[in-house]
C-alpha positions as CSV (number, residue, x, y, z in Angstrom):
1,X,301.5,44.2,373.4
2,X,303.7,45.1,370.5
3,X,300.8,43.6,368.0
4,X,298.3,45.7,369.5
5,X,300.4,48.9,369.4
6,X,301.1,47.9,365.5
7,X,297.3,47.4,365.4
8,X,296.4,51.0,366.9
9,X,299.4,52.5,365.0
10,X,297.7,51.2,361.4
11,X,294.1,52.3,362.3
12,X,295.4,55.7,363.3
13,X,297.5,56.1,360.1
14,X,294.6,55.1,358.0
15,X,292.1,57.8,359.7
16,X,294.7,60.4,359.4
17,X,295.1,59.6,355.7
18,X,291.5,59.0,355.3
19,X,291.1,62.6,356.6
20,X,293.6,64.3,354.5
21,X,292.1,62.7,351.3
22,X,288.8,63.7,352.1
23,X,290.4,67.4,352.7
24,X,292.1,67.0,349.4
25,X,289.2,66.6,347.3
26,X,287.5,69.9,347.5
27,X,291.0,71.3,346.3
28,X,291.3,74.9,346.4
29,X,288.6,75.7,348.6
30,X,288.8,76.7,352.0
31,X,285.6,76.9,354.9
32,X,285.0,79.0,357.2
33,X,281.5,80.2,359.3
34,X,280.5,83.7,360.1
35,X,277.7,84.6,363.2
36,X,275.3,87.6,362.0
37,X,273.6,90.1,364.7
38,X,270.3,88.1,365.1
39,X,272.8,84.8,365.9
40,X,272.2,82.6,362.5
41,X,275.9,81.2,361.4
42,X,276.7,82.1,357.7
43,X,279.1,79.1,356.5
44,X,281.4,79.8,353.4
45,X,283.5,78.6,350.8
46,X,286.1,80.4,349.1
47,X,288.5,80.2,346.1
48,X,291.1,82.6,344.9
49,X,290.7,83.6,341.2
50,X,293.5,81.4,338.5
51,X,293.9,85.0,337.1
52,X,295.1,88.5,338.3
53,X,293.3,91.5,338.3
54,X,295.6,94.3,337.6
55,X,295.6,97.0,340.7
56,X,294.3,100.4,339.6
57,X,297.0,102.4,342.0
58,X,299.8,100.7,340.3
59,X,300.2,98.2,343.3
60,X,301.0,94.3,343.2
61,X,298.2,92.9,341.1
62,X,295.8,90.2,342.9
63,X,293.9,87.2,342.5
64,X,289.9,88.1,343.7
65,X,288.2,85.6,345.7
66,X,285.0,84.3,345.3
67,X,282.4,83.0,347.8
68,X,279.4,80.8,348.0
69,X,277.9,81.1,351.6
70,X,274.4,79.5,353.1
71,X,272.8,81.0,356.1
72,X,270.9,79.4,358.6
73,X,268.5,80.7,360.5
74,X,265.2,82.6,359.3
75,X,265.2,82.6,356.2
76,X,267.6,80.3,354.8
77,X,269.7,81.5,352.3
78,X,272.5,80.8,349.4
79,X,274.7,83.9,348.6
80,X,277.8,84.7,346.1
81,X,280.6,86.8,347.1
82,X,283.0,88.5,344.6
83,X,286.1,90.2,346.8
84,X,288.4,92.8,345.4
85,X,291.2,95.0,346.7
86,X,290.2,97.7,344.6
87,X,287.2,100.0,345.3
88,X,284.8,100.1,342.7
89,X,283.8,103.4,341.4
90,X,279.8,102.1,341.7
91,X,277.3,102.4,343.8
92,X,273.8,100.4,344.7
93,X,274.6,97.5,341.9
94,X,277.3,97.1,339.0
95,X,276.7,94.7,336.2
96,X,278.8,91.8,335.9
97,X,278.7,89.2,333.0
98,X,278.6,85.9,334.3
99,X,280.2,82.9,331.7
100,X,280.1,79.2,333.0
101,X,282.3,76.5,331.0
102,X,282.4,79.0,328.1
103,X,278.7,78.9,327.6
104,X,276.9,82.5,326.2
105,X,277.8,85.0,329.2
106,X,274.8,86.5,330.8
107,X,274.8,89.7,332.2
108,X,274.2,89.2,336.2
109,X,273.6,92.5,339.3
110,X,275.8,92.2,341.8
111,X,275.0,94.5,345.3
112,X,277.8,96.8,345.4
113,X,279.1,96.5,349.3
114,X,279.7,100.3,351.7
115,X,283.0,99.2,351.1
116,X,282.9,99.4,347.4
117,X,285.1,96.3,347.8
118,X,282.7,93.2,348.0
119,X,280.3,92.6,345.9
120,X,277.5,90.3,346.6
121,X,274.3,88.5,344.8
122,X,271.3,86.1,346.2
123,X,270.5,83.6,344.1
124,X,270.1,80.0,344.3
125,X,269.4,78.8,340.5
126,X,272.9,80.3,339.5
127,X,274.8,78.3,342.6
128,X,272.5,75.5,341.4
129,X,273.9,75.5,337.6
130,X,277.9,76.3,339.2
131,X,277.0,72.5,340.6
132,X,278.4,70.5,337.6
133,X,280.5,73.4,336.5
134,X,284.6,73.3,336.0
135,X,284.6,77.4,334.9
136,X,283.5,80.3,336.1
137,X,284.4,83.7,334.8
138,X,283.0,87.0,336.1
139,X,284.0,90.2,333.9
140,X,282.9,94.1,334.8
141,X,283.7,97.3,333.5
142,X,284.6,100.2,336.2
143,X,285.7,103.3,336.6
144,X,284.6,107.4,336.3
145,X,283.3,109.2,333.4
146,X,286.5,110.0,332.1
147,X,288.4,106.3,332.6
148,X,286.0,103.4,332.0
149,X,288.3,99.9,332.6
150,X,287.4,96.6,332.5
151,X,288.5,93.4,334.5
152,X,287.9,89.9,334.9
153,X,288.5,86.9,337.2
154,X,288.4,83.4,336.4
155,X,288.2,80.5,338.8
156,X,289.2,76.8,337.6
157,X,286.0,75.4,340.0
158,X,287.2,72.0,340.9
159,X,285.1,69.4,343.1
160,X,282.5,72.4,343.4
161,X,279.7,70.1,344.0
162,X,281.1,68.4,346.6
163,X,281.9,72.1,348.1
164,X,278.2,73.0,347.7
165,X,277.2,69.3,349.0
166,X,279.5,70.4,352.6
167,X,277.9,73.9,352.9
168,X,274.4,72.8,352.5
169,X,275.1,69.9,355.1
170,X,276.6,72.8,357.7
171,X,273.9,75.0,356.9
172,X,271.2,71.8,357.6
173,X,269.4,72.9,354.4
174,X,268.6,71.9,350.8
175,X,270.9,71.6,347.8
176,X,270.3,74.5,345.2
């Protein structure tokens, strides 16, 4: 008996440490799943910015985090999310530059959220090109007429593909 609960003891050790390995490899990023109105699940993955963005009412400053999120449902579809803590001055769409592994930035519209804290963008062909990526850095100006600021978050992008792999799976459709 003793063998067999030395046996059952290994196995179990090895599936617990299989697990947390496999959890260990996407790093940084953490899941999670949304339901919409209409019932379709929206499954995300998120990452907190390697840099700080410096508050614009003098609070702490804070790391934004970014999202990439598939939805199911009808129509399927792949979606960025910037998060901030400030509101932006913008409304309708702000321009961000977008620069991946220090190639040329190119300028990118983000949907500015009700909230003027989210900002969000469809588009599978730039999720697609994040797939190999280790970078991504997202830079904006905001402000009024009379104060115009800039800021930028970076994000160190890890096992990205494997996080992209892991959404498309959950969401039951097609790589970008």
């Amino acid at each position: 008996m003793k063998p067999e609960l030395k046996l059952t003891g290994m196995v179990l050790l090895t599936l617990i440490s299989a697990d947390y390995a496999a959890s260990q490899e996407l790093g940084a990023w953490s899941f999670g799943e949304l339901k919409t109105e209409n019932g379709a699940a929206i499954h995300t993955a998120s990452l907190f910015s390697s840099t700080l963005i410096t508050s614009g009412d003098q609070a702490n400053d804070y790391a934004a985090l970014y999202t990439i999120a598939c939805q199911t449902g009808d129509p399927t579809k792949w979606s960025q999310w910037l998060k901030l803590e400030d509101s932006l001055s913008s409304r309708g769409q702000i321009e961000l530059l977008a620069t991946v592994d220090k190639k040329i930035p190119r300028e990118e519209f983000w949907i500015v959220a009700d909230s003027k804290r989210l900002l969000t963008r469809e588009n599978t062909p730039d999720i697609a090109e994040l797939r190999k990526a280790k970078t991504l850095k997202l830079s904006w100006n905001w402000g009024w007429s009379w104060l115009w600021l800039s800021d930028e978050a970076s994000f160190e992008l890890g096992s990205i593909e494997a996080v992209i792999f892991t959404l498309a799976k959950n969401c039951g459709i097609a790589e970008p």
